[in-house]
Structure formats: structure tokens, C-alpha cells
C-alpha positions as CSV (number, residue, x, y, z in Angstrom):
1,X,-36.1,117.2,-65.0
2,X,-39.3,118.1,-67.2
3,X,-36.9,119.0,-69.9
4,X,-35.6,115.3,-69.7
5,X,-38.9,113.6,-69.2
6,X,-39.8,115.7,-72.8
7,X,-37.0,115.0,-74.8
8,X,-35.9,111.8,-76.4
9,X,-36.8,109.7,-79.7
10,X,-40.0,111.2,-79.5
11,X,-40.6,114.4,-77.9
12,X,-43.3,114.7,-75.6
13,X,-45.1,118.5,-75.0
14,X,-45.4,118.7,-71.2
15,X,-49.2,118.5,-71.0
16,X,-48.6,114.6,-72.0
17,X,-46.0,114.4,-69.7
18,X,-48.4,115.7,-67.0
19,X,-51.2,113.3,-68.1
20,X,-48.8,110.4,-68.2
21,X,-47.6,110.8,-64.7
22,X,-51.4,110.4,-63.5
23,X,-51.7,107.0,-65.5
24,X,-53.8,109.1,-68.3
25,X,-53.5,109.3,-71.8
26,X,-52.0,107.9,-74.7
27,X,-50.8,104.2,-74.1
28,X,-46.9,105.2,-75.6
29,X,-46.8,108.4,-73.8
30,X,-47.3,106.4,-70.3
31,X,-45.0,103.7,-71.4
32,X,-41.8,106.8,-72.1
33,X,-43.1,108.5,-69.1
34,X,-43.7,106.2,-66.5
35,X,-41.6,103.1,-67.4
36,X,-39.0,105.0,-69.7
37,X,-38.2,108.3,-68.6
38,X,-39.1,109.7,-65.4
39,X,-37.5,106.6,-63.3
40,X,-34.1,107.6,-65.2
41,X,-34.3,111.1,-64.5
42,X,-35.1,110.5,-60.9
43,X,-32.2,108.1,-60.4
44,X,-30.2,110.3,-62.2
45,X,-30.7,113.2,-60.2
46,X,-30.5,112.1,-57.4
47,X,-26.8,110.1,-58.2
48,X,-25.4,113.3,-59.0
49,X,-26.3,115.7,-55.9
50,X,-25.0,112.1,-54.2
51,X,-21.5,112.4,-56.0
52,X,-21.4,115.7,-55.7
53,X,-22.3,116.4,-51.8
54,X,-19.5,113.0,-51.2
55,X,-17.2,115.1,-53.4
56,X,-17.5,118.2,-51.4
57,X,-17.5,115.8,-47.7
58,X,-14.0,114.7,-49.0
59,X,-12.5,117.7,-50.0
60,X,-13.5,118.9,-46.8
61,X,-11.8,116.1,-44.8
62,X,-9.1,115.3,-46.7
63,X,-8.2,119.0,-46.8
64,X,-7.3,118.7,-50.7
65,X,-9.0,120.2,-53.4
66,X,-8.5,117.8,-56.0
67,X,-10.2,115.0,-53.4
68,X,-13.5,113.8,-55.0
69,X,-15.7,110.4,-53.9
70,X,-13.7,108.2,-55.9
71,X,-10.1,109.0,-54.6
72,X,-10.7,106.1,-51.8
73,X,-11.0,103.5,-54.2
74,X,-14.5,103.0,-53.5
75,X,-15.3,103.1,-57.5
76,X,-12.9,100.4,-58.0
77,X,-14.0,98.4,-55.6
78,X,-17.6,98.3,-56.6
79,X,-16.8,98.1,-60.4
80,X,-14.6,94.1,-59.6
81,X,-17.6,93.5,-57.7
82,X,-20.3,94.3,-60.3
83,X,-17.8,92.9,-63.1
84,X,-17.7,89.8,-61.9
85,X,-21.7,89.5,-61.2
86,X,-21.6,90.2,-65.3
87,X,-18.8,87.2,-65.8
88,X,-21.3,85.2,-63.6
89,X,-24.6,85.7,-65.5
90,X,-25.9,86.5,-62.5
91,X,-29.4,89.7,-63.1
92,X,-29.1,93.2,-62.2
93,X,-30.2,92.6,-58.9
94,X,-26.9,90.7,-58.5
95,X,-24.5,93.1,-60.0
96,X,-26.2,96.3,-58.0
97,X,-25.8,94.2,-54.5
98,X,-22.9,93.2,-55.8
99,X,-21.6,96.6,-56.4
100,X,-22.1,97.8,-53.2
101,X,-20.9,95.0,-51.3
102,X,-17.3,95.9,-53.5
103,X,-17.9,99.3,-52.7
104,X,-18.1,98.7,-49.1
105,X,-15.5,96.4,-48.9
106,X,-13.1,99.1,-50.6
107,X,-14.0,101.4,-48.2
108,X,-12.9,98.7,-45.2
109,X,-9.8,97.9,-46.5
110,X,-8.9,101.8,-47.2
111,X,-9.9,102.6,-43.8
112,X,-7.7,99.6,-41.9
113,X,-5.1,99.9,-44.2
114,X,-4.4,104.0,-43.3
115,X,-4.7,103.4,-39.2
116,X,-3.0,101.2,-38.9
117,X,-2.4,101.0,-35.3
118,X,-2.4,104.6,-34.5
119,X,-4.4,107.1,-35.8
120,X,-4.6,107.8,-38.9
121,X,-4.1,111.3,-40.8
122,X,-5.6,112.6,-44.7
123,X,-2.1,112.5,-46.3
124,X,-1.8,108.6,-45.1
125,X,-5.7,107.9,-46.2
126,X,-5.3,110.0,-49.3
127,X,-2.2,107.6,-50.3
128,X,-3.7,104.4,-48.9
129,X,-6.4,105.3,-51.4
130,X,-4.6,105.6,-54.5
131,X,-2.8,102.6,-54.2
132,X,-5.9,100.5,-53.1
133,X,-7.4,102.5,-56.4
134,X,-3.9,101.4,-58.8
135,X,-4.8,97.6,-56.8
136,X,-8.4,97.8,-58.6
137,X,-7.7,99.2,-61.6
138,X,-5.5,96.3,-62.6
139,X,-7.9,93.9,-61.7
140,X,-10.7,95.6,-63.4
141,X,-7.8,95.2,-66.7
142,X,-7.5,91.6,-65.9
143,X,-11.1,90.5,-66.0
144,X,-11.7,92.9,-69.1
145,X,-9.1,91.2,-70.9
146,X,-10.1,87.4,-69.9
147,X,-13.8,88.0,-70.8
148,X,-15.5,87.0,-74.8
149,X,-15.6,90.1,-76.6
150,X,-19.6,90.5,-76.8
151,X,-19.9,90.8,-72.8
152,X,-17.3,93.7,-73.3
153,X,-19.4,96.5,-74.5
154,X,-21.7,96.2,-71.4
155,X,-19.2,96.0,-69.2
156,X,-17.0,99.1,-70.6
157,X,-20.7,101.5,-70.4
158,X,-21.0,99.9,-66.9
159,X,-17.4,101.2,-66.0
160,X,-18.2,104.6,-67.7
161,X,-21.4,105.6,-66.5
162,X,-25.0,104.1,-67.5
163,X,-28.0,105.3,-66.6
164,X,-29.9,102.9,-68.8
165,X,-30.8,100.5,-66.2
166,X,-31.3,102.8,-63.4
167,X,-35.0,102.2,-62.6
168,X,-34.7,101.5,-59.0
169,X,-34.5,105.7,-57.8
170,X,-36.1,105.1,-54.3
171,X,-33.0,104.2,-52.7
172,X,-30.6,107.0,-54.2
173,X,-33.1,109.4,-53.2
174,X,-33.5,108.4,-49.7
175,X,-29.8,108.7,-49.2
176,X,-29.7,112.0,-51.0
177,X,-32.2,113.2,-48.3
178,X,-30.4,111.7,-45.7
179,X,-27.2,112.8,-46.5
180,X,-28.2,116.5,-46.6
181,X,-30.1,115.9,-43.5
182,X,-27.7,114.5,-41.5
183,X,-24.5,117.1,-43.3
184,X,-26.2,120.5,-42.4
185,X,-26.4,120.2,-38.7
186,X,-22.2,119.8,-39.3
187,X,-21.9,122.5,-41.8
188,X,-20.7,124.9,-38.6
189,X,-18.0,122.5,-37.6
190,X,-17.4,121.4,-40.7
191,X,-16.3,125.2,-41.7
192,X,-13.4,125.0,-38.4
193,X,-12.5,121.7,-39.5
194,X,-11.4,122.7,-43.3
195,X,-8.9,125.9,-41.3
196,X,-7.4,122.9,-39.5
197,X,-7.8,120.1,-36.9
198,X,-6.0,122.1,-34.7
199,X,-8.0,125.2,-35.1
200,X,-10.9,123.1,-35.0
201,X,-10.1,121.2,-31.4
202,X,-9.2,124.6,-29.8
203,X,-12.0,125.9,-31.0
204,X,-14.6,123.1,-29.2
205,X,-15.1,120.7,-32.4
206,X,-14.6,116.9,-31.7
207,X,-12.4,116.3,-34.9
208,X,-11.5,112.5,-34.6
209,X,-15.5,112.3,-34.4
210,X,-16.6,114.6,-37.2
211,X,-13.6,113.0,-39.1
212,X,-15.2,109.4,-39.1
213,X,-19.0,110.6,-39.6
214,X,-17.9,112.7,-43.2
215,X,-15.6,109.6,-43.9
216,X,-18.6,107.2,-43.7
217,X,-21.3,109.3,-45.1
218,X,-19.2,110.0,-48.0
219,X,-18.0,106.1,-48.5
220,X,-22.1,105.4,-48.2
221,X,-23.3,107.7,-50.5
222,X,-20.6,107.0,-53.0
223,X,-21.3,103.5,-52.6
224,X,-25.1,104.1,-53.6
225,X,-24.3,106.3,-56.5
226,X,-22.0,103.6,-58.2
227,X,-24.1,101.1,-57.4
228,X,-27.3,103.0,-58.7
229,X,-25.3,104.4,-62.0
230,X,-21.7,102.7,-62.5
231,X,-18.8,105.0,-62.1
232,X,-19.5,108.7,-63.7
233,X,-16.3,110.7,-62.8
234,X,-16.3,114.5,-62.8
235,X,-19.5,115.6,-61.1
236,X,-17.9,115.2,-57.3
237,X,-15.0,116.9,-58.3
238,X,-16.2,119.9,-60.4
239,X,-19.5,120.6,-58.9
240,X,-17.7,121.8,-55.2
241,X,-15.4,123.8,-56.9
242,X,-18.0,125.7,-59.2
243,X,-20.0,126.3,-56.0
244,X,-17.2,127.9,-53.8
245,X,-15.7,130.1,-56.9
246,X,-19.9,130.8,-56.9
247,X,-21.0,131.4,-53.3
248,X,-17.9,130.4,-51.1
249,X,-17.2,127.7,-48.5
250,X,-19.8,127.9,-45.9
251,X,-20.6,124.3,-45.8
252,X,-23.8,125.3,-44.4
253,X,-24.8,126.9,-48.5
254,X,-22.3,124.5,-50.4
255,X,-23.8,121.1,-49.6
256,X,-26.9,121.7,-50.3
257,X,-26.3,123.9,-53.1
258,X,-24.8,120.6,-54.3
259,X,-27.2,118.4,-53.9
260,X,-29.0,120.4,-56.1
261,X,-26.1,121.1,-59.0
262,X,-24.8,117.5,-59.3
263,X,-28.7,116.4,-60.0
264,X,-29.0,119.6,-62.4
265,X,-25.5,118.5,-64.2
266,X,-26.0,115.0,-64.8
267,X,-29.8,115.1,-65.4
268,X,-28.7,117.3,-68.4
269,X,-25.8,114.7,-69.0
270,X,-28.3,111.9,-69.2
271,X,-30.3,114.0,-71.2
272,X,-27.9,114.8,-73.8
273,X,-26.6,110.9,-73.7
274,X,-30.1,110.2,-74.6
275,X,-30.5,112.5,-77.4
276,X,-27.3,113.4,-79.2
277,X,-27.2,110.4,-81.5
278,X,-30.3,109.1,-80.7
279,X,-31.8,106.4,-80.7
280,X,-28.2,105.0,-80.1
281,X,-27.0,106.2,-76.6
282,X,-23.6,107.4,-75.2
283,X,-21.9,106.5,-72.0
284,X,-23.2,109.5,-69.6
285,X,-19.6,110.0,-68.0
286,X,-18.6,111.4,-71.1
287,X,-20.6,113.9,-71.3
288,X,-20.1,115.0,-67.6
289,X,-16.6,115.2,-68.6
290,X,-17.6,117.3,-71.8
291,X,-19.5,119.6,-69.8
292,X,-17.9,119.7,-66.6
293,X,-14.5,120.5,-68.1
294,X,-15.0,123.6,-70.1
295,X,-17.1,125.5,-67.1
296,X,-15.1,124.6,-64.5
297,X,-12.1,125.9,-66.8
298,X,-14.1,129.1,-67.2
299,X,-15.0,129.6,-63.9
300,X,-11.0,129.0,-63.1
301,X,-10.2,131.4,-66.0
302,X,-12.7,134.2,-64.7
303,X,-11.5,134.2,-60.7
304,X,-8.3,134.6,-61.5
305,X,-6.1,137.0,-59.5
């Protein structure tokens, strides 16, 4: 995090950095700290331990290891939401509510869709959420294709992952606390429940329960992170898998261990976003997907049996 709140355009030595944060020094090194930098970083680090403790929450309840907080939809939902709060002029205060109210609203339709009027299993919510997913995707291709070419570029970084506009940090970061807060105290029966739900119910855990409470922390937290940073694919689904190959599954080490490596991996993302081809700036997904891939292909290569 010091290492981005250093490096951009103009490289900053950490004593400025230091002086900056107390409202000291030089007038430009307290406009790239303080209005610049260190709001980005924050948001940024705390939207990836968010994607990545939801990635590890739904590879846990789904039981799949290719789930990650996306598979529900839930990015697709928020991006037609924050699209069209572009379409309408509306400010950024629009498009993040916005976001999150599609976000949400994915999440409902998902859920109802897959219980229909029974229960409903991780196979049936898995499917019900790649089809609601398909279902945004083409609308997401309809309003890109309707919409006057110079709103496009906007809206394509939106849909790939920006950072640039992520000044409001507070709220990502009090639902990165929360979220670890409220996951390790189910880390024990969140172990039983990835043998099995019927392992788990012989062995005392109330699965229906513990079912709904990952679903909706997951679909909340995801829900923040797109809202906070658009949709920046990768970091829920590499980051688990790096930690278990790492230091296992106990749930009680891998979420926070998490938290901390999807705000490590995109902070350095961002960083390099910033930097590469400065002062232009690329589309931080990509470089998740640039980084993510080749470790997480190592790792794979290394633990090979």
C-alpha cells in the first residue's frame, strides 16, 4: 500500500508520503497523497480481500471449485444498473447506488428463481446463475450497442474494472471488517459443510442456516465490491485457490488469509494500471488477469501429483 501511494507520474520517497498524510508539506505532494492516491489504494484494497473472501464463501457453498462471486449474476446485474445511470447522465453517486441496487436485485431474482417452491440445492443455484448471468450479458450488449460512441469508452473501463473513481473507501472497508468478522466464528462449520451437507447435519451443523448466511454475505459483499470498483474478474477466483494449494482449507486460516491477498493482488494491479503506460491508465481487470493467471498456473503446475 506504501509502494502504491509512492509510485505514479511522479514518485514520491516515503518521508513525503508520511508528511502528506498529516496535512504537511509540499502543496502537490498532499494533493497525490491525500486526494489522489491513498483514497484509491484504500478502496482498492479493500475491493479485493472483498472479492476474494466472497470467492472463497461461494466455493465453499456451492461445493465447486471454479465458483467465484460473480457466478450468481450479481456482476451483471449491477453493471445494467450502473450502465444505464451512464445513459441517463445521472453523477457517480447515481451510478454506484445504482449499481448496487442491480446488484441486489440480481441476487433476488437468482435466489427465487433456484427455490422455487421447495428447497433449493448448489447444482440448481449454480445453473439459475448462469443463465440469469447469459440474461445480463445480452442486455449489457444491447445498451453498448444503442449508446453514441464517446460514452462508450467509459462505460467498457466501468465493465472492466476502474479504480479511477473510487474515492469513497469507508464503505468497502467496513464491509471488509464485517465480513471477516462475522465468517470466522463459521470457519468450524464451515470446514463440515464443504465434506457435505450430510456430513455436516449428522455432525450438529444447521446447514439450511449456514447455507443462507454465506449466500447473503457473499451476494453483499460482492455487491459492494462492484459497486465500489466495476467488475474486476479473477481475484475471487484465483486468490482461494492459491491459498489452499498454500496453507489448506481450514476456513478458519483461508478467509482471512484472503482478505489480506485479494487487497495485496489488486493493490499491486492498481498499481501497475497506474504506472505501466503512465500517465495514460489501463483497465485494472486486466492486469488481475495478467497476474493472476500465470501464478495460479504455477502453483497448479508445482502441486501436481
Amino acid at each position: 500500500m506504501l509502494g502504491s501511494v509512492m509510485l505514479g507520474s511522479v514518485t514520491l520517497p516515503p518521508r513525503d508520503v508520511a508528511v502528506a498524510i498529516f496535512g504537511e508539506g509540499s502543496e502537490l505532494a498532499r494533493l497525490l497523497v491525500l486526494e489522489l492516491r491513498l483514497p484509491r489504494t484504500l478502496a482498492a484494497f479493500a475491493t479485493g480481500g472483498l472479492l476474494a473472501v466472497a470467492g472463497a464463501l461461494m466455493q465453499v457453498l456451492l461445493r465447486n471449485p471454479l465458483a467465484d462471486p460473480y457466478v450468481l449474476g450479481i456482476s451483471g446485474g449491477a453493471a445494467v444498473g450502473a450502465l444505464l445511470a451512464m445513459i441517463s447522465g445521472l453523477g457517480l453517486a447515481w451510478v454506484s447506488g445504482s449499481a448496487f441496487a442491480g446488484a441486489l436485485l440480481s441476487t433476488l431474482i437468482v435466489f427465487g428463481l433456484a427455490h422455487g417452491t421447495g428447497s433449493w440445492t448448489p447444482t440448481r443455484l449454480l445453473l439459475t446463475g448462469v443463465v440469469v448471468a447469459a440474461g445480463w450479458g445480452a442486455v449489457i450488449t444491447f445498451l453498448l450497442a444503442v449508446r453514441p460512441s464517446p460514452e462508450l469508452p467509459g462505460m467498457l473501463y466501468w465493465l472492466m474494472g476502474d479504480l479511477a473513481h473510487a474515492r469513497g473507501y469507508a464503505l468497502p472497508w467496513l464491509a471488509l471488517a464485517a465480513i471477516v468478522g462475522l465468517a470466522l466464528p463459521l470457519g468450524r462449520g464451515l470446514n463440515v459443510l464443504a465434506r457435505g451437507p450430510l456430513q455436516a447435519a449428522v455432525l450438529g451443523v444447521s446447514v439450511r442456516r449456514l447455507e443462507w448466511t454465506v449466500y447473503l454475505l457473499a451476494a453483499v459483499v460482492t455487491a459492494v465490491a462492484v459497486t465500489t470498483a466495476g467488475t474486476i474478474g479473477f481475484v475471487g477466483l484465483i486468490i482461494p485457490h492459491m491459498l489452499r494449494l498454500v496453507i489448506g482449507n481450514d476456513q478458519r486460516l483461508l478467509l482471512p488469509a484472503s482478505a489480506l491477498a485479494g487487497g495485496i493482488l489488486l493493490t499491486l494491479a492498481d498499481t501497475l494500471a497506474r504506472t505501466v503506460i503512465a500517465p495514460e491508465q489501463l483497465p485494472v481487470g486486466v492486469i488481475t488477469a495478467m497476474l493472476g493467471v500465470p501464478v495460479f498456473l504455477y502453483l497448479l503446475y508445482r502441486s501436481r501429483t
